[in-house]
LUMLUMDREN-2810 file (N, C-alpha, C; in Angstrom, 1 decimal):
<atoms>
<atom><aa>X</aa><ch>A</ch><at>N</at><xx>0.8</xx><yy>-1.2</yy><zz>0.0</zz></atom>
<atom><aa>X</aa><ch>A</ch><at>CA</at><xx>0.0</xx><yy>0.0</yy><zz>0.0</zz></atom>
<atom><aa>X</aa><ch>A</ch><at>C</at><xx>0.9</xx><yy>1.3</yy><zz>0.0</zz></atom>
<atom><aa>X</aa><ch>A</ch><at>N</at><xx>1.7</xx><yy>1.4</yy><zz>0.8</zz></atom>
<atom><aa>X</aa><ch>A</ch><at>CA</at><xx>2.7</xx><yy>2.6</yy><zz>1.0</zz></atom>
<atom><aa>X</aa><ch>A</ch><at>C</at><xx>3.6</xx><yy>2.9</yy><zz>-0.3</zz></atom>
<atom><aa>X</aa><ch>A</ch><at>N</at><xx>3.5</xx><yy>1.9</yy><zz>-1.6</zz></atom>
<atom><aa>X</aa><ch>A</ch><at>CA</at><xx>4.2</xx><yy>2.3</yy><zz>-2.8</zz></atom>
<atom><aa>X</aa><ch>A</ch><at>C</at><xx>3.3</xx><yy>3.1</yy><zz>-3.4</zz></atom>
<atom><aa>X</aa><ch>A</ch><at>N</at><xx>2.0</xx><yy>2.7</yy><zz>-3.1</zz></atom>
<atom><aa>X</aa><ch>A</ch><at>CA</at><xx>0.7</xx><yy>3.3</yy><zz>-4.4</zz></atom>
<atom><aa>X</aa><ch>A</ch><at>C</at><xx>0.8</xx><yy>4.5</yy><zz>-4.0</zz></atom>
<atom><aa>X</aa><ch>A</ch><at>N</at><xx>0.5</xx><yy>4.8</yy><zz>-2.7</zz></atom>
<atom><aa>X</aa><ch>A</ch><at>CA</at><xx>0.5</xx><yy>5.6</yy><zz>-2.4</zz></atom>
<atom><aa>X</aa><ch>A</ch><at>C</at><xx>1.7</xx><yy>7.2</yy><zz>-2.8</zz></atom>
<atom><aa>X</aa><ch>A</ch><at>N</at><xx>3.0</xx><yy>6.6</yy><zz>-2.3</zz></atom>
<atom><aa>X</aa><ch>A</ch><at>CA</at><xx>3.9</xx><yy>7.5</yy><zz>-3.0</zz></atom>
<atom><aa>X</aa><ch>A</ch><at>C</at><xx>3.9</xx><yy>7.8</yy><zz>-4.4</zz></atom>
<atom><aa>X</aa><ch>A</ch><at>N</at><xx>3.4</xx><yy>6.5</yy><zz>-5.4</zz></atom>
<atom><aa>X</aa><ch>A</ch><at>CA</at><xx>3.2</xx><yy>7.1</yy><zz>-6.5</zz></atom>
<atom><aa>X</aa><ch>A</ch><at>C</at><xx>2.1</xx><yy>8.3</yy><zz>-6.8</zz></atom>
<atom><aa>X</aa><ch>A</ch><at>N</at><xx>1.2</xx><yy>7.7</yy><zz>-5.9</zz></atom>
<atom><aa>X</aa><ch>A</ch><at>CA</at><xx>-0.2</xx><yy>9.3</yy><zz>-6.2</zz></atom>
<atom><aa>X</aa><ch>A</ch><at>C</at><xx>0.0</xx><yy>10.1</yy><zz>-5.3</zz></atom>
<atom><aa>X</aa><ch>A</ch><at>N</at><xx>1.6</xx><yy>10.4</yy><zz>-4.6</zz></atom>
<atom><aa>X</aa><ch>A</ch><at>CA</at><xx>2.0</xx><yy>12.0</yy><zz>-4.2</zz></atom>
<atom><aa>X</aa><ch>A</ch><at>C</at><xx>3.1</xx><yy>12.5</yy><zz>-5.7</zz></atom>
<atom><aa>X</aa><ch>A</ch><at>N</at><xx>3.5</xx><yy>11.8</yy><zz>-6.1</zz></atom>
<atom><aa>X</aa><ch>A</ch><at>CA</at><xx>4.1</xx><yy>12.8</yy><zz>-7.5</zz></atom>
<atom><aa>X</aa><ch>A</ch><at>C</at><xx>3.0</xx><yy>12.8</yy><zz>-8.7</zz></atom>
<atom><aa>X</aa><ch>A</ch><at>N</at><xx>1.2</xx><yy>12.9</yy><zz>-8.4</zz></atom>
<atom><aa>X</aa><ch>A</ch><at>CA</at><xx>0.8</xx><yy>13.4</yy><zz>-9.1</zz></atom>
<atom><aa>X</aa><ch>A</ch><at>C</at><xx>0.8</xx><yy>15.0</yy><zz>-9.0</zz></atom>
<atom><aa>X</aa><ch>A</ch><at>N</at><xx>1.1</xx><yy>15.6</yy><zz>-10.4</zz></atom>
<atom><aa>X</aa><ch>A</ch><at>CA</at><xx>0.8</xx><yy>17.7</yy><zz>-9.4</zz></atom>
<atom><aa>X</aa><ch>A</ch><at>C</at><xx>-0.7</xx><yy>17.8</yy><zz>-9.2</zz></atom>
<atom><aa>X</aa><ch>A</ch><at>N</at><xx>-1.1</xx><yy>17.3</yy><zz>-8.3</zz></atom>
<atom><aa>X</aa><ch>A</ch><at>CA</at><xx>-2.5</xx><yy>18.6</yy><zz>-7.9</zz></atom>
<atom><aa>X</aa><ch>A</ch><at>C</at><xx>-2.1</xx><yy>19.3</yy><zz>-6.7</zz></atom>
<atom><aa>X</aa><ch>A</ch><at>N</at><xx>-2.8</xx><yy>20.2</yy><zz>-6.7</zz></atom>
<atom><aa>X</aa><ch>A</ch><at>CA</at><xx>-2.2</xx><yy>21.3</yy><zz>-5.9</zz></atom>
<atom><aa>X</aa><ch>A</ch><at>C</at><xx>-2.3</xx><yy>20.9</yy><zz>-4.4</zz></atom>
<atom><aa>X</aa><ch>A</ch><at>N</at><xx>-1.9</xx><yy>21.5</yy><zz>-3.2</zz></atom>
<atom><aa>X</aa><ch>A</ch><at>CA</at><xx>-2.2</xx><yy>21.4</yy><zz>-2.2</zz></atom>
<atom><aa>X</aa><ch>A</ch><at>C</at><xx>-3.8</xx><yy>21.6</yy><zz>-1.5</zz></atom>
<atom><aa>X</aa><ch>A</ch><at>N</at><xx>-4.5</xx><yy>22.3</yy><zz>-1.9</zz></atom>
<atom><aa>X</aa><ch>A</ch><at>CA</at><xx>-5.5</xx><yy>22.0</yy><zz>-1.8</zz></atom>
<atom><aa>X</aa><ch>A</ch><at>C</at><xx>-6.5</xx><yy>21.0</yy><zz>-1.9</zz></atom>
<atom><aa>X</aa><ch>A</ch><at>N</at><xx>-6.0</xx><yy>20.0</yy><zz>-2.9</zz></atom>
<atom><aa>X</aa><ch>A</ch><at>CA</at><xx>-6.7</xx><yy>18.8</yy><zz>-3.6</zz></atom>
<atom><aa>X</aa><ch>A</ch><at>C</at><xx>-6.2</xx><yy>17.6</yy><zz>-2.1</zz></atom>
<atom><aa>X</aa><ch>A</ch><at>N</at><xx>-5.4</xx><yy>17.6</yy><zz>-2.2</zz></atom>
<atom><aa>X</aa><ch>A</ch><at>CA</at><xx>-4.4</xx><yy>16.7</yy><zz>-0.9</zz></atom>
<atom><aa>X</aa><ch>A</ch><at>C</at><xx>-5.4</xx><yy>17.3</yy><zz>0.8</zz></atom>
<atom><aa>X</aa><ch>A</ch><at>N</at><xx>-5.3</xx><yy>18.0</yy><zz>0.8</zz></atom>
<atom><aa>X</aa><ch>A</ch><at>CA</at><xx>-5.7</xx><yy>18.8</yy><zz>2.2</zz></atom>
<atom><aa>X</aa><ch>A</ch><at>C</at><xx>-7.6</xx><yy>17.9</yy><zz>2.0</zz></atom>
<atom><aa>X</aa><ch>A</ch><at>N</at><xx>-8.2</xx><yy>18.5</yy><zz>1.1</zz></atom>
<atom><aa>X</aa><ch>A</ch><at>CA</at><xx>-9.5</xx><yy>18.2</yy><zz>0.9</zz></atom>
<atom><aa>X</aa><ch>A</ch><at>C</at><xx>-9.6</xx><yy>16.5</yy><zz>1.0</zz></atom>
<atom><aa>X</aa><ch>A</ch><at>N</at><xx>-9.2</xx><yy>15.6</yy><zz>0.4</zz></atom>
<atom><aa>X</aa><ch>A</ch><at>CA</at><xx>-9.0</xx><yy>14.3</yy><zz>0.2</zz></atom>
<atom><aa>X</aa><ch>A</ch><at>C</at><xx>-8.8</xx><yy>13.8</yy><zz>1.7</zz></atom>
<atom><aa>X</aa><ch>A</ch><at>N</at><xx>-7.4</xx><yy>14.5</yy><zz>2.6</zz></atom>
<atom><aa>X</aa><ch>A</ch><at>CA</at><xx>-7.5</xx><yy>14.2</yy><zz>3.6</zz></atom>
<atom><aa>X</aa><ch>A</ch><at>C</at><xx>-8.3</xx><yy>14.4</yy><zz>5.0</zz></atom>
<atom><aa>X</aa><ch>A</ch><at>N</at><xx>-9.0</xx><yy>15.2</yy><zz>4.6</zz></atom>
<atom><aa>X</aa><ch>A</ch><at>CA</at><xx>-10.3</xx><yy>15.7</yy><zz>5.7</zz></atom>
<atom><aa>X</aa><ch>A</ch><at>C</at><xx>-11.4</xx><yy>15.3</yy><zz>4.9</zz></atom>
<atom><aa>X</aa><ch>A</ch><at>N</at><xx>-11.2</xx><yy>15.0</yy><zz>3.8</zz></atom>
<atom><aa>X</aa><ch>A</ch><at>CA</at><xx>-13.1</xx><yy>14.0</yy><zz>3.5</zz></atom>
<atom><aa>X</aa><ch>A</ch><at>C</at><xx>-12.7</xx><yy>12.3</yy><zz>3.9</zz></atom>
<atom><aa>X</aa><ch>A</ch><at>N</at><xx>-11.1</xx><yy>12.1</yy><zz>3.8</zz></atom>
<atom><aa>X</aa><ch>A</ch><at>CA</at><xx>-11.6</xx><yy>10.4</yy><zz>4.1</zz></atom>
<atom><aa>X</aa><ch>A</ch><at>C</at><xx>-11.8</xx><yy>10.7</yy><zz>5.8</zz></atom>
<atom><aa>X</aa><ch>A</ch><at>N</at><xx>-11.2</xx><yy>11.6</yy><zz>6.4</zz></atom>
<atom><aa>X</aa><ch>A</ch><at>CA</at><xx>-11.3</xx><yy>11.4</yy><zz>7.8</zz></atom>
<atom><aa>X</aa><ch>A</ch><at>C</at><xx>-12.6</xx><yy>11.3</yy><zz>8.0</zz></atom>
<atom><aa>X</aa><ch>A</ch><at>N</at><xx>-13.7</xx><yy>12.3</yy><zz>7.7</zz></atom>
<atom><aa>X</aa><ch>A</ch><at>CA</at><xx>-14.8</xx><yy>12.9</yy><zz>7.8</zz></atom>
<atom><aa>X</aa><ch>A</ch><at>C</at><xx>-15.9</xx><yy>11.5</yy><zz>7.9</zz></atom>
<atom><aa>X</aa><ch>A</ch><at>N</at><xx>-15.2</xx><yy>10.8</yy><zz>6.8</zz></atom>
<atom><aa>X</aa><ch>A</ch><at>CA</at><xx>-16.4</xx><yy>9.7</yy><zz>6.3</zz></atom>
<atom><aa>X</aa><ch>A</ch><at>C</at><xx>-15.9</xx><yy>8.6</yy><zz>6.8</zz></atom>
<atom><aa>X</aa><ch>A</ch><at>N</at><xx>-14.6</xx><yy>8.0</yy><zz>7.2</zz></atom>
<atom><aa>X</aa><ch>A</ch><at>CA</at><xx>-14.5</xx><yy>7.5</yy><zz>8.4</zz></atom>
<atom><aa>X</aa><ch>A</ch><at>C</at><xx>-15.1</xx><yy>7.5</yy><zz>9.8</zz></atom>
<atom><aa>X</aa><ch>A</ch><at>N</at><xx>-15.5</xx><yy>9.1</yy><zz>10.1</zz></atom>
<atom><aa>X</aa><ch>A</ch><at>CA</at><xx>-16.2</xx><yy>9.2</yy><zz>11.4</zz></atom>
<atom><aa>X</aa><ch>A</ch><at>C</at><xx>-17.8</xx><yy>8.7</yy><zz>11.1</zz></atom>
<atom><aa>X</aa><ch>A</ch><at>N</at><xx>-17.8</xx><yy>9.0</yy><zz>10.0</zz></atom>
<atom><aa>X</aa><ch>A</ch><at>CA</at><xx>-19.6</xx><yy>8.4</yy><zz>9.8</zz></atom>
<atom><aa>X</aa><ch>A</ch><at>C</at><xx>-19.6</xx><yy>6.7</yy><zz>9.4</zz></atom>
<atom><aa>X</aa><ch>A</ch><at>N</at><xx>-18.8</xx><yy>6.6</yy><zz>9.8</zz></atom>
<atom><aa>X</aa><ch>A</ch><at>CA</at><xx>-19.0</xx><yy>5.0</yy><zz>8.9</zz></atom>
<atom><aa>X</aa><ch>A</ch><at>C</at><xx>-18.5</xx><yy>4.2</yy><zz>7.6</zz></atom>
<atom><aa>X</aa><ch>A</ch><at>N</at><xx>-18.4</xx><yy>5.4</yy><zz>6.9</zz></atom>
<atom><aa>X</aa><ch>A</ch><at>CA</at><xx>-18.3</xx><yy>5.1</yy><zz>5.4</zz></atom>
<atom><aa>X</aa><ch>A</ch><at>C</at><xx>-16.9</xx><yy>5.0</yy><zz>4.9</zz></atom>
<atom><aa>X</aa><ch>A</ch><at>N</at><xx>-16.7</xx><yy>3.6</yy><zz>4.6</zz></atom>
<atom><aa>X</aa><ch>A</ch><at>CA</at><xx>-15.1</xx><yy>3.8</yy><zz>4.2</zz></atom>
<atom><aa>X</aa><ch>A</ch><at>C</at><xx>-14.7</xx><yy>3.6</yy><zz>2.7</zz></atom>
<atom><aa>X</aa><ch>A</ch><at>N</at><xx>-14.8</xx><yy>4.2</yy><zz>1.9</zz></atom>
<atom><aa>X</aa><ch>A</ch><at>CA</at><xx>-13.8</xx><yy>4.4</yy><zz>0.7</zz></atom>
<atom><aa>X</aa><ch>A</ch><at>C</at><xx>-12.6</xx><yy>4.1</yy><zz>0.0</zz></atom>
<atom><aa>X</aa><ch>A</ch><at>N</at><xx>-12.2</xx><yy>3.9</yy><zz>-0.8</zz></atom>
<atom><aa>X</aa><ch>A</ch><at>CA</at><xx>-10.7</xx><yy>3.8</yy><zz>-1.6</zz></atom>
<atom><aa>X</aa><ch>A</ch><at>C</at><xx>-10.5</xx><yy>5.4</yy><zz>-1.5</zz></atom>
<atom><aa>X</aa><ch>A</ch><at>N</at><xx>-9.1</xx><yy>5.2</yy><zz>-0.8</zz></atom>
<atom><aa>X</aa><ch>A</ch><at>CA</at><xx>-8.8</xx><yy>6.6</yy><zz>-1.2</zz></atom>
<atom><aa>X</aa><ch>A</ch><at>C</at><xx>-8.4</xx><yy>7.4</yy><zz>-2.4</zz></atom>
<atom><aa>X</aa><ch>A</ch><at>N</at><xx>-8.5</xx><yy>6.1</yy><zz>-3.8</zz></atom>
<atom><aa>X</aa><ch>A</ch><at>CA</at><xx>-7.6</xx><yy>6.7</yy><zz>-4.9</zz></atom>
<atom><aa>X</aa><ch>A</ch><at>C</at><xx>-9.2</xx><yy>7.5</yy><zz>-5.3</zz></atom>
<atom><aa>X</aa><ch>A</ch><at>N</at><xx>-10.1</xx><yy>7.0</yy><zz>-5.0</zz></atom>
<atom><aa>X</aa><ch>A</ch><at>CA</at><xx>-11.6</xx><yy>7.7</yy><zz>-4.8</zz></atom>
<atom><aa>X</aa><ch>A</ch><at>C</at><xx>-12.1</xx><yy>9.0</yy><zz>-4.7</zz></atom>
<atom><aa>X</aa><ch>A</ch><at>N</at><xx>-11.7</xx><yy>9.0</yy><zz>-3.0</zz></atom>
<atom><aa>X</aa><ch>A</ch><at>CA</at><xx>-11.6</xx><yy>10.3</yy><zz>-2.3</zz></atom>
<atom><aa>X</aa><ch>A</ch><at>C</at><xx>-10.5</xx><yy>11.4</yy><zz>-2.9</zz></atom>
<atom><aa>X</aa><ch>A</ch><at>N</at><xx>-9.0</xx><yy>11.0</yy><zz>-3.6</zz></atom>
<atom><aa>X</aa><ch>A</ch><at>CA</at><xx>-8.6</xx><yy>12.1</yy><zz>-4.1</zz></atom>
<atom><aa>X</aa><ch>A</ch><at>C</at><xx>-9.2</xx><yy>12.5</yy><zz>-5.4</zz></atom>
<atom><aa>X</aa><ch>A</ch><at>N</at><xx>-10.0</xx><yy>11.5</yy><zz>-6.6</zz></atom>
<atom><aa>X</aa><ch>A</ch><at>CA</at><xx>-10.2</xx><yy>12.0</yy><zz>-7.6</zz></atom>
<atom><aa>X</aa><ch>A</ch><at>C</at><xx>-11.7</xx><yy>12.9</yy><zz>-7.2</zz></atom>
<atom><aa>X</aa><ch>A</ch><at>N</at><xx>-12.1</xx><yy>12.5</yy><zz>-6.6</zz></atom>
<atom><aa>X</aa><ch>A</ch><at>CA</at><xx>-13.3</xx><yy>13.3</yy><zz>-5.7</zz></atom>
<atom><aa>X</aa><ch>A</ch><at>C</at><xx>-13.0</xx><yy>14.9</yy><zz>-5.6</zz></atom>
<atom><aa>X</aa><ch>A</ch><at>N</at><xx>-11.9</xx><yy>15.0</yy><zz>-4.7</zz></atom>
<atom><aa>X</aa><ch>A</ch><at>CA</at><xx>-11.6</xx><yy>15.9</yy><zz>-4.3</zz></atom>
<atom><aa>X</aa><ch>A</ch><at>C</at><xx>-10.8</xx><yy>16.9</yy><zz>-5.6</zz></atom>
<atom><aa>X</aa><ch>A</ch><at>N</at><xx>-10.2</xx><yy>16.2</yy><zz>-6.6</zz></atom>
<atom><aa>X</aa><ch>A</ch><at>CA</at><xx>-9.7</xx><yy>17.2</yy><zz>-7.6</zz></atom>
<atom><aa>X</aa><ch>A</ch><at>C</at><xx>-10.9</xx><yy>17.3</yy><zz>-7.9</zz></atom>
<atom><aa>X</aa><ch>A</ch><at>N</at><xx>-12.3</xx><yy>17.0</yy><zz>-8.4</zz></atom>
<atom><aa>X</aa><ch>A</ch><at>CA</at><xx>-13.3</xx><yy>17.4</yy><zz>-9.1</zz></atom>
<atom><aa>X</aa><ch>A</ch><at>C</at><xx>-13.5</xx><yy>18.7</yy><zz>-8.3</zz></atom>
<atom><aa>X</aa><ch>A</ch><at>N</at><xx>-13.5</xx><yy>18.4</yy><zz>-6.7</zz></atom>
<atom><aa>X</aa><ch>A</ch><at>CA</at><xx>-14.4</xx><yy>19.4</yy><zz>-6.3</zz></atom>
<atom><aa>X</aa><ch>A</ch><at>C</at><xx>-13.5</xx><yy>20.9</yy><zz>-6.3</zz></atom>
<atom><aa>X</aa><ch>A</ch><at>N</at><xx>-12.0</xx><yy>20.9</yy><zz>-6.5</zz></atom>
<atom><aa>X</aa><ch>A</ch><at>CA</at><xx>-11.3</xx><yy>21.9</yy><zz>-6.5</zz></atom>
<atom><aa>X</aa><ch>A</ch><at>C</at><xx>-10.9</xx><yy>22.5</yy><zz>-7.8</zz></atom>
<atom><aa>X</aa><ch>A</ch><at>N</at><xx>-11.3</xx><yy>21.6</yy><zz>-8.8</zz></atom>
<atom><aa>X</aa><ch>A</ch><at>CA</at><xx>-10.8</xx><yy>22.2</yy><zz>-10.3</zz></atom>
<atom><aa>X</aa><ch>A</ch><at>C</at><xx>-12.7</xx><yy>22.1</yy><zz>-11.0</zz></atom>
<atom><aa>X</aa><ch>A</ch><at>N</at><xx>-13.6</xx><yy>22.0</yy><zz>-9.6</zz></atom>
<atom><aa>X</aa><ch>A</ch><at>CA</at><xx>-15.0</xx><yy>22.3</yy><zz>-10.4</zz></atom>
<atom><aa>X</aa><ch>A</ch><at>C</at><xx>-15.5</xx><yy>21.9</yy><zz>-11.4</zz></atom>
<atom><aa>X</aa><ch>A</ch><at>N</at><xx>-15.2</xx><yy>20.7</yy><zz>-11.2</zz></atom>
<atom><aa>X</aa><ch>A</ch><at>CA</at><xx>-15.6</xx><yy>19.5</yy><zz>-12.3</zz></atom>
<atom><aa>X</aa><ch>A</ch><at>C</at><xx>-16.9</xx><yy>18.6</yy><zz>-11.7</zz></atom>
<atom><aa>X</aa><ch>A</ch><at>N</at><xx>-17.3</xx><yy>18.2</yy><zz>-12.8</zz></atom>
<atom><aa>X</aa><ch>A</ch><at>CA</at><xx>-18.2</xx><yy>17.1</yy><zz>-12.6</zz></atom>
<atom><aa>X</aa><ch>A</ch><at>C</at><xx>-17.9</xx><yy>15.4</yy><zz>-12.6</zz></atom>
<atom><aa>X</aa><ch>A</ch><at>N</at><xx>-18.4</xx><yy>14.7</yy><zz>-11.8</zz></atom>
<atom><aa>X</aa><ch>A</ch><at>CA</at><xx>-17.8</xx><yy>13.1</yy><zz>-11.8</zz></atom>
<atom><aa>X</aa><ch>A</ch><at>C</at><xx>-18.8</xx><yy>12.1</yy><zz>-12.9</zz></atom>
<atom><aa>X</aa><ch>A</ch><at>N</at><xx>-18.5</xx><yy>11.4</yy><zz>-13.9</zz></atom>
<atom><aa>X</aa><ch>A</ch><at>CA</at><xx>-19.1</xx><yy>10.3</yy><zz>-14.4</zz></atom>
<atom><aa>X</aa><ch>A</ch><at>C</at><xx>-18.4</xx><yy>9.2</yy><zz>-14.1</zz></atom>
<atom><aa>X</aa><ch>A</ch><at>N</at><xx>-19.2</xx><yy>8.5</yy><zz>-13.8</zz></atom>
<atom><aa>X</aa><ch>A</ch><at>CA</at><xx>-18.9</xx><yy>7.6</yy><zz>-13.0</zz></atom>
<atom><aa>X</aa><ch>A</ch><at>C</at><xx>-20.0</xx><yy>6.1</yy><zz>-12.9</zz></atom>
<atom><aa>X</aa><ch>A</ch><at>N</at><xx>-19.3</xx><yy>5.3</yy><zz>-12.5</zz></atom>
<atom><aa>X</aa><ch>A</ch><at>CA</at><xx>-20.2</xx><yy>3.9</yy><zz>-12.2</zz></atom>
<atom><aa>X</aa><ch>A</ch><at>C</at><xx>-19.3</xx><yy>3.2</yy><zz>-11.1</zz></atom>
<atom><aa>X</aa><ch>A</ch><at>N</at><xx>-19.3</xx><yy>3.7</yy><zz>-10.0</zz></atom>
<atom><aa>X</aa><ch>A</ch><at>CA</at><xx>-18.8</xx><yy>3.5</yy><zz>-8.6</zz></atom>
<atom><aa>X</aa><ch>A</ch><at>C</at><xx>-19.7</xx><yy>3.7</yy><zz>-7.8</zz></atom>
<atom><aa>X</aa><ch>A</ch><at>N</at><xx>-19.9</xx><yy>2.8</yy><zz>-6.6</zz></atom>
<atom><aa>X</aa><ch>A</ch><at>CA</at><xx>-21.3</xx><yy>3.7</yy><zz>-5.5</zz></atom>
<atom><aa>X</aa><ch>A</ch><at>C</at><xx>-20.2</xx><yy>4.1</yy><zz>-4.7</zz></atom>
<atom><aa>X</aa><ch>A</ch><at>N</at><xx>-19.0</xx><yy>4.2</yy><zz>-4.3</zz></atom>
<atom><aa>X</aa><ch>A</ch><at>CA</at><xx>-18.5</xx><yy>4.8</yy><zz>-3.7</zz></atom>
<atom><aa>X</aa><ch>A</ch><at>C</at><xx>-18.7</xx><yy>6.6</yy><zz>-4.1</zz></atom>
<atom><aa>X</aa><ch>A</ch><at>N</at><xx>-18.3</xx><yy>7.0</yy><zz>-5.5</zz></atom>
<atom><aa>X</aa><ch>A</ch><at>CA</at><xx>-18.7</xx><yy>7.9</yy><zz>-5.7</zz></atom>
<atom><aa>X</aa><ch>A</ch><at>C</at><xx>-19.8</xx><yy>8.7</yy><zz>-5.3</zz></atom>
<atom><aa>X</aa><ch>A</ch><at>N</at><xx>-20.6</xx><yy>8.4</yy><zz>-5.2</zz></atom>
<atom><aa>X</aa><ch>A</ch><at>CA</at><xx>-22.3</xx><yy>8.6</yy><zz>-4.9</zz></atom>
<atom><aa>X</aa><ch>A</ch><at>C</at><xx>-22.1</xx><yy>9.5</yy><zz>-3.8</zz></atom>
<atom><aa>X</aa><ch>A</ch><at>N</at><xx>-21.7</xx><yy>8.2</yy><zz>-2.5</zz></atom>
<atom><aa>X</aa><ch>A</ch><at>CA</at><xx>-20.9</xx><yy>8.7</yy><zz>-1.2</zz></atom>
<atom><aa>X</aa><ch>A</ch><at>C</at><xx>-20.6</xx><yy>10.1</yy><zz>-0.9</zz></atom>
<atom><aa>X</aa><ch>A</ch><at>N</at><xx>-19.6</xx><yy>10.1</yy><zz>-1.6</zz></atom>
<atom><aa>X</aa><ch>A</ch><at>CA</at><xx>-18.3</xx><yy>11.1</yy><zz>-1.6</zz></atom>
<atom><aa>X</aa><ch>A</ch><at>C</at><xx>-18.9</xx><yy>12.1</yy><zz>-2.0</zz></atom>
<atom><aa>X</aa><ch>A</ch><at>N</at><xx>-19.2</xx><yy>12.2</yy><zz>-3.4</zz></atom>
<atom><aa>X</aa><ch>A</ch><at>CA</at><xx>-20.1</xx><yy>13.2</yy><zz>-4.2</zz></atom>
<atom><aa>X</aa><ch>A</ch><at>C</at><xx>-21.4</xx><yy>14.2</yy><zz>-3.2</zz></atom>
<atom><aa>X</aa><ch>A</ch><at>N</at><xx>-22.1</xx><yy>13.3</yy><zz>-2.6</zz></atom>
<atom><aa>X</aa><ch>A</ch><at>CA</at><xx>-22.9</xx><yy>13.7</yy><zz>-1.2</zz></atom>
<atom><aa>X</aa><ch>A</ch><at>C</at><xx>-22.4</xx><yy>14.5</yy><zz>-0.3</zz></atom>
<atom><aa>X</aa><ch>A</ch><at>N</at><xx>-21.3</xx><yy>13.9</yy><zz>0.1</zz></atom>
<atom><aa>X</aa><ch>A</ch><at>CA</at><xx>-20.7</xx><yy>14.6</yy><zz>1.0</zz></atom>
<atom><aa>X</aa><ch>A</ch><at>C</at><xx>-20.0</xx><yy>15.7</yy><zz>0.6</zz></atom>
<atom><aa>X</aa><ch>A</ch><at>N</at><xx>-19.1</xx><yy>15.9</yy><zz>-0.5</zz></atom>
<atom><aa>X</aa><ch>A</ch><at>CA</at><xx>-19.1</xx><yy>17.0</yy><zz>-1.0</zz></atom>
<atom><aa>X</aa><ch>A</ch><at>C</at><xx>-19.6</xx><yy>18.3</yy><zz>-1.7</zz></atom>
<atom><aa>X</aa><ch>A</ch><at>N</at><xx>-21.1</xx><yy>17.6</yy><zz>-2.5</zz></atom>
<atom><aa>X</aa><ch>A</ch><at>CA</at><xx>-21.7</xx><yy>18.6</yy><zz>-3.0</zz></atom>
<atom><aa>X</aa><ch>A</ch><at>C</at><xx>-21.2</xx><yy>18.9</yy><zz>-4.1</zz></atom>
<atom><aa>X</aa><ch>A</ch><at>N</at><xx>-20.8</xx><yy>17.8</yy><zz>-4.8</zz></atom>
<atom><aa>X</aa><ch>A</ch><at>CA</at><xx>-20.6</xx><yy>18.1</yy><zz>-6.0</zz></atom>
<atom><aa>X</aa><ch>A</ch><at>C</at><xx>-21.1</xx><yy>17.1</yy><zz>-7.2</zz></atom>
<atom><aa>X</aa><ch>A</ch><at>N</at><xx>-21.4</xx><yy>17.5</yy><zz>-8.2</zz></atom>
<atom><aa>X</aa><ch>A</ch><at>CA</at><xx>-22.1</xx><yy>16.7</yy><zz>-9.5</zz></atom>
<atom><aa>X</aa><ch>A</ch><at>C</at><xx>-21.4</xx><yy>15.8</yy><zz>-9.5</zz></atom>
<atom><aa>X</aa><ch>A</ch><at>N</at><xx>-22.3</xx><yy>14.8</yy><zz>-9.5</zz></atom>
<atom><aa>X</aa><ch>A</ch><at>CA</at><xx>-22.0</xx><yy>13.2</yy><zz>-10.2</zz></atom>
<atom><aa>X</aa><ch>A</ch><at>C</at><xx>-23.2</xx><yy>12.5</yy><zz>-10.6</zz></atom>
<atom><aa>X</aa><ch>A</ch><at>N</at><xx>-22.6</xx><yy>12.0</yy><zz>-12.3</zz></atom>
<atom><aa>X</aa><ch>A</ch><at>CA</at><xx>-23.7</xx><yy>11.3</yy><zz>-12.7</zz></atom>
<atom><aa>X</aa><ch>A</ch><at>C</at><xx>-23.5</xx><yy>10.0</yy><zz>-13.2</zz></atom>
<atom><aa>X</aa><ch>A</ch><at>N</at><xx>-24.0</xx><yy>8.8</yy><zz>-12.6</zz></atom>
<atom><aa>X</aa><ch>A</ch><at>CA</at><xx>-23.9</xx><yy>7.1</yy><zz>-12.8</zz></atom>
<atom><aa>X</aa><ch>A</ch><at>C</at><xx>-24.0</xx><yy>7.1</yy><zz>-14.4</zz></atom>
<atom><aa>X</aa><ch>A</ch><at>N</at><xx>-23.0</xx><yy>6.9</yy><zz>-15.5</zz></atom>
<atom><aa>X</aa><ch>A</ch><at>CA</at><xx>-24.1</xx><yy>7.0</yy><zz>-16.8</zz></atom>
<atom><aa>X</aa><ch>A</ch><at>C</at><xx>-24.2</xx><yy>5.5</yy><zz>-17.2</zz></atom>
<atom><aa>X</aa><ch>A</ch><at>N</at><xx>-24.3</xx><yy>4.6</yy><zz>-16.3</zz></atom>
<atom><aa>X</aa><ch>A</ch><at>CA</at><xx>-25.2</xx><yy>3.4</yy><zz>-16.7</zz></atom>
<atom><aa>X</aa><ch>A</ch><at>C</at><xx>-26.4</xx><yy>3.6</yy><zz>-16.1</zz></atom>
<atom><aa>X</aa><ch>A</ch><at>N</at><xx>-27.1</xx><yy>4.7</yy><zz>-14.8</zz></atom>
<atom><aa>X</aa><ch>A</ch><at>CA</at><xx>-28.1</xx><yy>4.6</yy><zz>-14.2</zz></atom>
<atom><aa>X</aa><ch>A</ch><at>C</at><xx>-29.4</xx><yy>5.7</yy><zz>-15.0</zz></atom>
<atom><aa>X</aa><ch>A</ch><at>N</at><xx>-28.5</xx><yy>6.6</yy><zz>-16.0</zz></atom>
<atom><aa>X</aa><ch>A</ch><at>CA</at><xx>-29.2</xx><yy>7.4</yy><zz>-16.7</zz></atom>
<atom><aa>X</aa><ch>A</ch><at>C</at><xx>-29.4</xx><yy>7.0</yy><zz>-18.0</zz></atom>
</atoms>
């Protein structure tokens, strides 16, 4: 786990993408809800570069909720 990981810190998103990612997995940890974190950061770049998610993950759904940000299943539409 700790290799993947270093690999998705020499992606460049900015520090704010990192900070957000790390206070939403915490967040949804405290509620129960546990995630992939490679999840929670692509999550978190949508919600900072104001993007929208397509997607066919129910983790997404999750995250998306808790963020407040568009996501649309396009097998469910």
């Amino acid at each position: 786990m700790k290799a993947r990981l270093e690999v998705l810190e020499t992606i460049p998103f900015s520090d704010a993408v990192w900070s957000l990612a790390y206070t939403t997995g915490y967040e949804l940890r405290r509620k129960g809800i546990t995630v992939p974190t490679v999840d929670i950061i692509i999550a978190a770049a949508a919600k900072i570069y104001n993007c929208s998610l397509l997607h066919h993950d129910k983790y997404f759904r999750a995250i998306a909720k808790h963020l407040h940000i568009s996501a649309v299943d396009y097998i469910d539409n």
